[in-house]
N, C-alpha and C positions, 0 to 999 in steps of 0.2 A: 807882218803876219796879219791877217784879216780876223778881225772878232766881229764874235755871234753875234747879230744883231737880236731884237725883242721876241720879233716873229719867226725865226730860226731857232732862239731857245723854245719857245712858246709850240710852235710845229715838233720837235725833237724830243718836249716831254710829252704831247699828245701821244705820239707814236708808240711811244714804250709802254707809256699807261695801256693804252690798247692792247696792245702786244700780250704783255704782260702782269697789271694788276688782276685778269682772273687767275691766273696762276698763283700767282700772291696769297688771293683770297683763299683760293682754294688748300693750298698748304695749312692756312691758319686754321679754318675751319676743321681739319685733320686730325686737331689737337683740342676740338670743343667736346666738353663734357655732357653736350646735350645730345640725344638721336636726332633732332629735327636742326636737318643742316644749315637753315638761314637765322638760328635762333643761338646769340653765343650765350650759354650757362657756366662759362668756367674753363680753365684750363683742364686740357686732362689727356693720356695718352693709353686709354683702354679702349681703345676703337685698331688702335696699334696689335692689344693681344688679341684682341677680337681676330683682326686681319690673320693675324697667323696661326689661330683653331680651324679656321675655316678649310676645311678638307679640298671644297671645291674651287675657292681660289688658288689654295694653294700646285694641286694637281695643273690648274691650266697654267700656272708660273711656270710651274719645270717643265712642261711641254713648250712651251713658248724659249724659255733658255735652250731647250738643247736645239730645237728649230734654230733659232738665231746661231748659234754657235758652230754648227755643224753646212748652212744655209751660206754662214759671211765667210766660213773658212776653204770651201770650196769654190764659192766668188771669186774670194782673194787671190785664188790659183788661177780659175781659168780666166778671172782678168787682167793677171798680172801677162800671163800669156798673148792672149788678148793685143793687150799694147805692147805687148814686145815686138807682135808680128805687124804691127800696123806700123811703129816707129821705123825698125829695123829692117824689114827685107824687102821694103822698097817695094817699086809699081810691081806686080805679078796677076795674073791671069785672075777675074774675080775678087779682085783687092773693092772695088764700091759695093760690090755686094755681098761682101765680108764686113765692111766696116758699117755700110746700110744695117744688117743684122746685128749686128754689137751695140749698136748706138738706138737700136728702132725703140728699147722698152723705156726710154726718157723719156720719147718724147708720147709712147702708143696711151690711152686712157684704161685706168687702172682693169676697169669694168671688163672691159675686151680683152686685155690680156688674163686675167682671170675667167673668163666664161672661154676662152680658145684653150687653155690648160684643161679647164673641166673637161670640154671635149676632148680632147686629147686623151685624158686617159678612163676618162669613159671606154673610148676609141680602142687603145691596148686593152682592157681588161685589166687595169692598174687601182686595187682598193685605194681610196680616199684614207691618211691618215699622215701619221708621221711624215711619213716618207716623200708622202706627193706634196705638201708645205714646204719643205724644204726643196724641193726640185721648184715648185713654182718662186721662191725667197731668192735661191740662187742664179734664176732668169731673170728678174726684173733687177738683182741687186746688183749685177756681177758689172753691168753697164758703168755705174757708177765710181766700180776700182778700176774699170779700163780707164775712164777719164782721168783720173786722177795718178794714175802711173804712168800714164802717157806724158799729159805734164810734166814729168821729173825726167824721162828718159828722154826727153823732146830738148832738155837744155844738160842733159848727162856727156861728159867729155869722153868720146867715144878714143883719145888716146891712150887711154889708162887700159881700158881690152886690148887696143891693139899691143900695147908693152907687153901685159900678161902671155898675150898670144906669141910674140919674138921670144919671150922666155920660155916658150915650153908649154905653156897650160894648154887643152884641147876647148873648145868654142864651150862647151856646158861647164868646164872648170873655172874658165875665164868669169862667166857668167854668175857661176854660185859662190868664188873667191874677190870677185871685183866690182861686178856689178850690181847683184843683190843686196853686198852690206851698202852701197850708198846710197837705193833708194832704196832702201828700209823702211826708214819714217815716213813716206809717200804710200808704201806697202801696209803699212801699219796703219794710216789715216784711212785706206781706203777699207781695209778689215771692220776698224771704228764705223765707218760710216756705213757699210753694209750690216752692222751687227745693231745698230740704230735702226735703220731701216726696217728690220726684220721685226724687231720688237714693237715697233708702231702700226706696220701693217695690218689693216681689219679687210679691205675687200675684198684682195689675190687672198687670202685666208679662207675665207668666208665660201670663196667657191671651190676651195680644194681640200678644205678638212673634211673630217666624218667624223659619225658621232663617236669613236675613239680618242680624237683628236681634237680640244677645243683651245684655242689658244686665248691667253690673257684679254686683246684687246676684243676679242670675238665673247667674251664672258663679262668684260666690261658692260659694254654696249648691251647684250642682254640682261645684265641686272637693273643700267638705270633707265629703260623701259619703262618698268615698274616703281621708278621713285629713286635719287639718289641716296644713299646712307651715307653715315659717317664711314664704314669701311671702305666704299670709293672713295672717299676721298681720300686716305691713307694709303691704299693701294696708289692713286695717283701720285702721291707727293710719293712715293717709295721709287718709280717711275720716272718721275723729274728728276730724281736724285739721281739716279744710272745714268741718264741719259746727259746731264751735267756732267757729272763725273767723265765720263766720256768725249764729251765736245771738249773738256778743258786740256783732256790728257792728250788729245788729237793737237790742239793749238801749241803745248809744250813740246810735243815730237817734231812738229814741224819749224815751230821754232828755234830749237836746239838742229834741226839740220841743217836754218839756213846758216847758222851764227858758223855752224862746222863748217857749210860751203862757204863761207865768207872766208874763213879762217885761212882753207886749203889755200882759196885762189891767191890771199894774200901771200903767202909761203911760196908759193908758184913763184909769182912775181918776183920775190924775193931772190929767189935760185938764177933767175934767167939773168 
């Protein structure tokens, strides 16, 4: 087994430190008893009630939640779809310029895709609000659960369908009895990951809300303009904490799939 040398330790805490001691900081600070956020006076966690009097935090949170929620779960659909048709039905007429279009918002810059939406529905006569956030959320994000179900159904044992199908079951039964519960946790990671997505988003936002519609990181950003407080940073760390919470539950779904996939092939083998 090969050990760290000095400069590989020494490079690998740089990294994190960078990474992440503002983050750190930033938490800590969250919990300072003073207004003046480079100044620590004390522990204290009334910057916390503060945060949640505040009418107009609070209104762009639950716009921001149901955007995210409604944005990653329509993703999750049309990209589970997405890679089913990309995995599954093989070369067909328009297949590069179906999967050119599925794959373009990876790579397109944020900017453009959010001013080509603006116009867009400028274009229909579609108001700016709820509704066009979550249409722009579920375009850039939806990219993201193709990739990632694609992965799963790319090393998915395609004889488990065909048994279902010798047995009776019709191609969408097959499908929502055999092959949906097994990439589930790939279904569910890529939900996680669009539902992240969405809650950090400030640009594609920015060009598609209206003043109806102002979402968290677009209410961030305009507050600390004018100065940090102690309630950003509360708000932030409230924020690290979901999105934690999340990355870990994402890393457990998938690693309880593989341990199941390990499990199955091992039983397989067993049988044969």
């Amino acid at each position: 087994m090969r050990r760290f040398s000095w400069f590989n330790v020494t490079s690998l805490t740089l990294g994190f430190a960078f990474l992440y001691l503002p983050m750190i900081l930033l938490v800590v600070y969250s919990f300072n008893e003073s207004r003046l956020v480079t100044v620590w006076a004390g522990f204290s966690t009334k910057w916390y009630g503060e945060l949640f009097r505040n009418k107009e935090f609070l209104d762009a949170a639950w716009v921001t939640l149901k955007v995210a929620i409604f944005s990653s779960t329509i993703a999750t659909v049309l990209g589970t779809m997405a890679a089913y048709v990309l995995v599954r039905a093989g070369r067909f007429a328009g297949r590069t310029l179906f999967s050119g279009m599925i794959y373009a918002p990876l790579v397109m810059p944020e900017v453009i895709t959010g001013l080509s939406l603006l116009l867009l529905f400028i274009g229909i006569g579609l108001d700016r609000g709820v509704l066009t956030i979550v249409l722009a959320h579920t375009t850039f994000s939806m990219c993201y659960v193709s990739v990632v179900v694609s992965s799963r159904l790319t090393s998915f044992d395609r004889s488990l369908e065909e048994a279902a199908l010798d047995l009776g079951c019709s191609p969408f039964e097959a499908f929502r009895l055999v092959t949906l519960p097994i990439i589930a946790p790939a279904v569910i990671s890529g939900w996680l990951l669009a539902f992240t997505l969405s809650l950090d988003d400030l640009v594609i936002a920015s060009f598609t809300t209206g003043p109806s519609a102002t979402t968290l990181p677009i209410k961030i950003f305009s507050a600390v303009r004018l100065g940090v407080s102690p309630e950003i940073n509360a708000l932030s760390t409230l924020l690290i904490g979901i999105v934690t919470a999340g990355v870990i539950t994402a890393s457990i779904v998938t690693k309880r799939a593989a341990v199941a996939q390990a499990r199955d092939e091992q039983a397989a083998e067993r049988s044969e």
